[in-house]
Every structure is written in structure tokens, then in C-alpha cells.
KOLVO-219079 format. One record per residue (C-alpha): y, x, z; residue in three letters; chain; residue number from 1. Coordinates in steps of 0.25 Angstrom, whole numbers, plus 5000, padded with zeros to 4 digits. Example, Ala and Ser with C-alpha at 12.3 -4.5 7.8 and 13.67 -1.06 7.14 Angstrom:
    c2    c1    c3    r  c    k
  4982  5049  5031  Ala  A    1
  4996  5055  5029  Ser  A    2
//
This chain:
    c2    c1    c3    r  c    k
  5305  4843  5012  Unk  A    1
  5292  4839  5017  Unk  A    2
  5288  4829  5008  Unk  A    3
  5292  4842  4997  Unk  A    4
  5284  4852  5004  Unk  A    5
  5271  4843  5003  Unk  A    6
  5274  4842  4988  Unk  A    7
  5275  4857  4987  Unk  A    8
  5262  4858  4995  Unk  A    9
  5254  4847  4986  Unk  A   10
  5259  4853  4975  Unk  A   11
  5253  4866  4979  Unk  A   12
  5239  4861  4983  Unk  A   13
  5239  4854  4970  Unk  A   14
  5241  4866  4961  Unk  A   15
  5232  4875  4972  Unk  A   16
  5221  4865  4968  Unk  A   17
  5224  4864  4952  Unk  A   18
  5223  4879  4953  Unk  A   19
  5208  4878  4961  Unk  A   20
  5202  4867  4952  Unk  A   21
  5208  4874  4939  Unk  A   22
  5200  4887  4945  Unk  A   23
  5186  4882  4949  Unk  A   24
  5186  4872  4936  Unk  A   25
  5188  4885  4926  Unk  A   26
  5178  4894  4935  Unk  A   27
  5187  4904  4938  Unk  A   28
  5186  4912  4950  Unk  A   29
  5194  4923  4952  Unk  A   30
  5187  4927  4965  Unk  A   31
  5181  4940  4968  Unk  A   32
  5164  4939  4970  Unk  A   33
  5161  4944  4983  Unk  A   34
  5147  4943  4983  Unk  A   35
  5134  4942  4978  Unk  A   36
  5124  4933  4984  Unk  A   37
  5110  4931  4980  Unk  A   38
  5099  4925  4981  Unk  A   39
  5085  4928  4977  Unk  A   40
  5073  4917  4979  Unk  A   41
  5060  4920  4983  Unk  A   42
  5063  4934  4989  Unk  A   43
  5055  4933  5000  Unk  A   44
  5042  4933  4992  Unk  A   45
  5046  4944  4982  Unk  A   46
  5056  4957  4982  Unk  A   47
  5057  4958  4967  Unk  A   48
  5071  4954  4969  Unk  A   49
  5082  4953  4981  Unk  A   50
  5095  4951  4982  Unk  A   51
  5099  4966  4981  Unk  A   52
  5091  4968  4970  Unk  A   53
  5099  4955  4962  Unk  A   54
  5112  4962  4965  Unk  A   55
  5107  4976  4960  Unk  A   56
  5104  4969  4947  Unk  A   57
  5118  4963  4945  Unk  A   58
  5125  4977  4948  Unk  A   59
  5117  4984  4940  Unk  A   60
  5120  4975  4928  Unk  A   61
  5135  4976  4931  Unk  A   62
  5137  4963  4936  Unk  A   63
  5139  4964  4951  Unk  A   64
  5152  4954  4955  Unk  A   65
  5155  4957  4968  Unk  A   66
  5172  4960  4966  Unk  A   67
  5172  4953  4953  Unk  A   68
  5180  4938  4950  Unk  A   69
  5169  4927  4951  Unk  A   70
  5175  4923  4938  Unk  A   71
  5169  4937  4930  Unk  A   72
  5157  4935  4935  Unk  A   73
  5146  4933  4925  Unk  A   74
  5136  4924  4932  Unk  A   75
  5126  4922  4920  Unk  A   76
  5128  4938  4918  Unk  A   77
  5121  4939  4932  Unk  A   78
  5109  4932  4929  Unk  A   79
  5105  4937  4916  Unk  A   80
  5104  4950  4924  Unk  A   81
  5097  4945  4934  Unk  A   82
  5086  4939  4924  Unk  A   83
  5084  4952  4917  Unk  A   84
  5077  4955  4930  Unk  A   85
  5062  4950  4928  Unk  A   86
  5061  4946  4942  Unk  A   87
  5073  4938  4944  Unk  A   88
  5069  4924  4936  Unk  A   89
  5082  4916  4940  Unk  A   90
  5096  4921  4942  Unk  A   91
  5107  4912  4946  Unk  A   92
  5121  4917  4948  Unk  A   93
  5136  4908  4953  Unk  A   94
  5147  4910  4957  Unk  A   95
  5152  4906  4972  Unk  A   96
  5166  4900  4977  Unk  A   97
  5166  4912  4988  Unk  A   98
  5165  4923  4977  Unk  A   99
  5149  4925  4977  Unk  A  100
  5140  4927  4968  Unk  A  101
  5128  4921  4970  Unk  A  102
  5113  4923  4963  Unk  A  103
  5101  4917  4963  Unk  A  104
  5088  4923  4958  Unk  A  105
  5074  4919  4956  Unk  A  106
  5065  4929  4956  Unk  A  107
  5051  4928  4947  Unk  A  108
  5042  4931  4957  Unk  A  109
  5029  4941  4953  Unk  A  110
  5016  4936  4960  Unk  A  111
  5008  4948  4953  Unk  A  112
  5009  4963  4950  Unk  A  113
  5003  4969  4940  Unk  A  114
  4999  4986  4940  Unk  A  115
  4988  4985  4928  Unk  A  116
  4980  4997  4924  Unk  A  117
  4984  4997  4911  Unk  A  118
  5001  5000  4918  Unk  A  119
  5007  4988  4917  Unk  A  120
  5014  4985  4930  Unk  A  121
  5021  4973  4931  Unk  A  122
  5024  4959  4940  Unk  A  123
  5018  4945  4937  Unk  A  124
  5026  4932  4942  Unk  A  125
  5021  4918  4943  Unk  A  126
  5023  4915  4928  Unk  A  127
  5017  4927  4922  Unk  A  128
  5031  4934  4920  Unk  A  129
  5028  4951  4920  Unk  A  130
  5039  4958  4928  Unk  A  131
  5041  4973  4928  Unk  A  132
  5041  4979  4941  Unk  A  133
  5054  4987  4940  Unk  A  134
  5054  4992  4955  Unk  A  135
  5050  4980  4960  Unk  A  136
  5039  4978  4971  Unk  A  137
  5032  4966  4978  Unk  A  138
  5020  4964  4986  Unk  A  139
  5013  4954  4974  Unk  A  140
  4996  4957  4970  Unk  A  141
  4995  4967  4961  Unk  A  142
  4986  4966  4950  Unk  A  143
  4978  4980  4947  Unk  A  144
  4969  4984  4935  Unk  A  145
  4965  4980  4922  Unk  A  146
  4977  4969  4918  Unk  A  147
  4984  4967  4907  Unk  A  148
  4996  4956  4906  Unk  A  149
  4990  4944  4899  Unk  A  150
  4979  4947  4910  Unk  A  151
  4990  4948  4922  Unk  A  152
  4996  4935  4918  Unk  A  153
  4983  4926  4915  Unk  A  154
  4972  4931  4922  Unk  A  155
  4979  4937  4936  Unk  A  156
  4993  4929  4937  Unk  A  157
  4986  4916  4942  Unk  A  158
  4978  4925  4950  Unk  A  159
  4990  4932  4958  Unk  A  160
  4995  4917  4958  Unk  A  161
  4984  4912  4966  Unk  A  162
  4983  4923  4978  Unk  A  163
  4999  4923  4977  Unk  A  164
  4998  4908  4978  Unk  A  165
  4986  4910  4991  Unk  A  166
  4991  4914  5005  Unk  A  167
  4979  4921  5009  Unk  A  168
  4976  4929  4995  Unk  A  169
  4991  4932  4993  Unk  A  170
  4992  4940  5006  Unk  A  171
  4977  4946  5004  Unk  A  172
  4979  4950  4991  Unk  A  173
  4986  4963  4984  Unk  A  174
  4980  4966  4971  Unk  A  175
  4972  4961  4962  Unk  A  176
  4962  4970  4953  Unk  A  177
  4958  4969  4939  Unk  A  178
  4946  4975  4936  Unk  A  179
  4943  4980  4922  Unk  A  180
  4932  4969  4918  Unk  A  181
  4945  4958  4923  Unk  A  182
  4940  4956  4938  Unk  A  183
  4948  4953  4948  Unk  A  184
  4948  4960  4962  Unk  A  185
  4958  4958  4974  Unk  A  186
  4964  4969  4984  Unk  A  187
  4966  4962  4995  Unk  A  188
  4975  4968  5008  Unk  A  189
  4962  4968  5019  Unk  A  190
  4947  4963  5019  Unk  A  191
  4940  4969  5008  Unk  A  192
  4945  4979  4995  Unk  A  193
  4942  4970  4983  Unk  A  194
  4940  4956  4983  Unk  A  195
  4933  4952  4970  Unk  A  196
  4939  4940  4960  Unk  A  197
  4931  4942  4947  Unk  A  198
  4936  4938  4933  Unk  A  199
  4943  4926  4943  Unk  A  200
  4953  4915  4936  Unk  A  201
  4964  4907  4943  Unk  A  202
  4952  4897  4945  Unk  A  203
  4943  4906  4953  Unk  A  204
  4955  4913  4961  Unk  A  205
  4958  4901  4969  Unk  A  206
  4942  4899  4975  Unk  A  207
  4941  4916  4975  Unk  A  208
  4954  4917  4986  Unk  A  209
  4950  4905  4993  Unk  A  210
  4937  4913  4996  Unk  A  211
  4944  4927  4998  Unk  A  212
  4953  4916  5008  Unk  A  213
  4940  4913  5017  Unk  A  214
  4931  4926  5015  Unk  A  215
  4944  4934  5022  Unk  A  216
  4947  4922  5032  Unk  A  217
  4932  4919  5037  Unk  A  218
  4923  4931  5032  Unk  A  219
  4932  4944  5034  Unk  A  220
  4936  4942  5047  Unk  A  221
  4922  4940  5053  Unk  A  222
  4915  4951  5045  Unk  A  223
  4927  4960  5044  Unk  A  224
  4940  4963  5036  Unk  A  225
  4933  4976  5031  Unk  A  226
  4919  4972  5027  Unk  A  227
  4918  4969  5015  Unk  A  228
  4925  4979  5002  Unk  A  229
  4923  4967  4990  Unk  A  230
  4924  4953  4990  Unk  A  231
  4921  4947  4979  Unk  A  232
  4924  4931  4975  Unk  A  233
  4920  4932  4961  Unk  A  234
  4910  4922  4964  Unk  A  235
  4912  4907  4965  Unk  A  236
  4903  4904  4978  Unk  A  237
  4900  4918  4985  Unk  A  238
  4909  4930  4991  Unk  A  239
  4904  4942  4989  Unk  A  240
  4909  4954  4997  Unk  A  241
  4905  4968  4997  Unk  A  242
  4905  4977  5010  Unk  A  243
  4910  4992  5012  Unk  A  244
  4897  4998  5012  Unk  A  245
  4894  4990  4998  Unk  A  246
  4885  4978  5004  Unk  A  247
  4888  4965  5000  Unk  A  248
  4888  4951  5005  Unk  A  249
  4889  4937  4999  Unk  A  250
  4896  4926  5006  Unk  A  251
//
């Protein structure tokens, strides 16, 4: 009798585990998803997109699978949807053994907005890839003034690139101001109103904020935070700054 209920026992294991491999070897899962998890990178330097926001964008295209098999559940579907979004710039999706859905998302990340005076309004990321900013908000430099796209992404790009790339001018730094004869001048947060660039390039920019870094670090804390309204770095060995009652003095 023993002997013929460990037959019957092995017997049952066998076919327990015939059944198991047949299912995870065809893919099936007849599961319910429970859950969606996902994950978005970089979202502590930018809100564009969150976790919430992912989710919105699958129900509103229909394809929420909470209470639906893993097995109906169309993965690739997902990610197309998610890459219609012009910030997302990767979308992975999979399946987990504990019914959960899981997706990843890279986001494209703008380092330059763009409000010109001829209307165009749009965000700049890294590569040059123009982003509408349906709703969306971040606290990036924004560029002001006479612009027009081929200027945005040749002339100012590697601009916002560098003071994005500088500690000191990234915190300093709001706006950038293109004049109608194509000079540039920057908004900065305290210290004076306008700090001068000139018809600057990527070259120049590099010594200019190295300046700007020593004239706010070593000059405006002796002479005063408020005593100067312009300072101009358009010049390769001199700063020269203008005072509120319209003096002026070189450095």
C-alpha cells in the first residue's frame, strides 16, 4: 500500500510539473495583472515626466492592464504609446512572474527653453530635438528675443550646454536675451540686471563664465551685490561694468 501511494504521489508531481514546463515554455499566463510598476530615469533632474503621468498615458490610450490575463496583454502595444510622447525617448515594458507589469522610461531631457519673439515656444534637448511644451513645465534657461530655430539649435544650444554643464552659472543663470543685431545678454538671479556676452560662440562662452565665476565670487561681495546694473564680458582681457547711476568702471 505504501509502496503504491508513493507511485501515485510521483505520478502526480510528474504530471504537476509536465503541466508547469508546458506553460512557462508556450508563455502562457493566465494570471490576472495586479499592478503596474514603473520607473522613470533621471526624474529627479526633470518633472517633464513621472510615474503618474506614464500611467495616464496608458489609460488614456486603452491600454491599462490592471484585472486583465498577462497572457492578453500587449507589451510592444505599451511602448509604441509611450514613444508617441516626445519627452519619453525609451519605453520598455515585461511581464513578471507575481502578475506585474513593469515599465521602464527614459526620458529626453530639455536643457533649453525657447519663448522667441516671433511666437514659437518650444523646449531644446541635448541633441537638438524641438519638444512641444503641451502642459509641461521645468525650471531650465529660457531663451528670449529675436530667435529663429536654425539659430536656437546652432548658435545658443552649446550655449545653454555650457552654463548647464557649470555649477556656478547653472544656478546664476535664468535667461538668456537675444538682441535684434544677434547679442547675447544673460538674466541672472541677484548681482546685476544684464550681464553682457556679445556676438559670443561656444569658444568664447567658456573664458566669459569663468570671469562672471570670479567678478561674483571676489568683486561683488566687497563692492556690493547691488552696485553695478551691467556687466559686460564681451571683451577678451577687461570687465566692464556699469553702475545704477550710469557710471562706469573697468576691471
Amino acid at each position: 500500500m505504501k509502496t503504491f501511494f508513493k507511485l501515485f504521489l510521483l505520478l502526480g508531481l510528474s504530471v504537476y510539473l509536465i503541466f508547469a514546463f508546458t506553460r512557462i515554455a508556450s508563455g502562457k499566463d493566465e494570471g490576472l495583472c495586479k499592478a503596474v510598476s514603473v520607473t522613470v530615469n533621471d526624474s529627479s533632474r526633470a518633472g517633464f515626466i513621472n510615474a503618474d503621468e506614464v500611467k495616464r498615458l496608458i489609460t488614456a490610450a486603452r491600454l491599462d492592464p490592471v484585472g486583465k490575463k498577462m497572457d492578453d496583454i500587449n507589451s510592444e502595444a505599451i511602448e509604441k504609446v509611450l514613444l508617441k510622447n516626445p519627452f519619453i525617448k525609451n519605453a520598455k515594458c515585461y511581464k513578471t512572474a507575481g502578475g506585474e507589469l513593469s515599465v521602464y522610461v527614459a526620458q529626453r531631457l530639455p536643457v533649453l527653453r525657447v519663448m522667441a519673439d516671433n511666437g514659437e515656444n518650444y523646449y531644446m534637448d541635448n541633441n537638438g530635438q524641438v519638444m512641444n511644451p503641451q502642459g509641461y513645465s521645468a525650471d531650465l534657461i529660457v531663451a528670449t528675443g529675436n530667435i529663429n530655430r536654425k539659430y536656437a539649435g546652432k548658435q545658443l544650444l552649446p550655449i545653454a550646454r555650457q552654463i548647464d554643464d557649470n555649477n556656478f552659472a547653472g544656478n546664476l543663470i535664468t535667461q538668456i536675451y537675444v538682441t535684434p543685431k544677434g547679442e547675447i545678454d544673460l538674466v541672472p538671479r541677484i548681482g546685476c540686471d544684464i550681464i553682457h556676452l556679445g556676438k559670443t560662440d561656444t569658444a568664447q562662452i567658456v573664458r566669459q563664465l569663468a570671469h562672471l565665476q570670479t567678478f561674483y565670487t571676489k568683486v561683488l561681495p566687497t563692492v556690493g551685490w547691488d552696485a553695478y546694473r551691467e556687466i559686460n564680458l564681451e571683451y577678451t582681457n577687461q570687465i566692464v561694468c556699469k553702475k545704477h547711476n550710469a557710471g562706469k568702471k573697468h576691471s
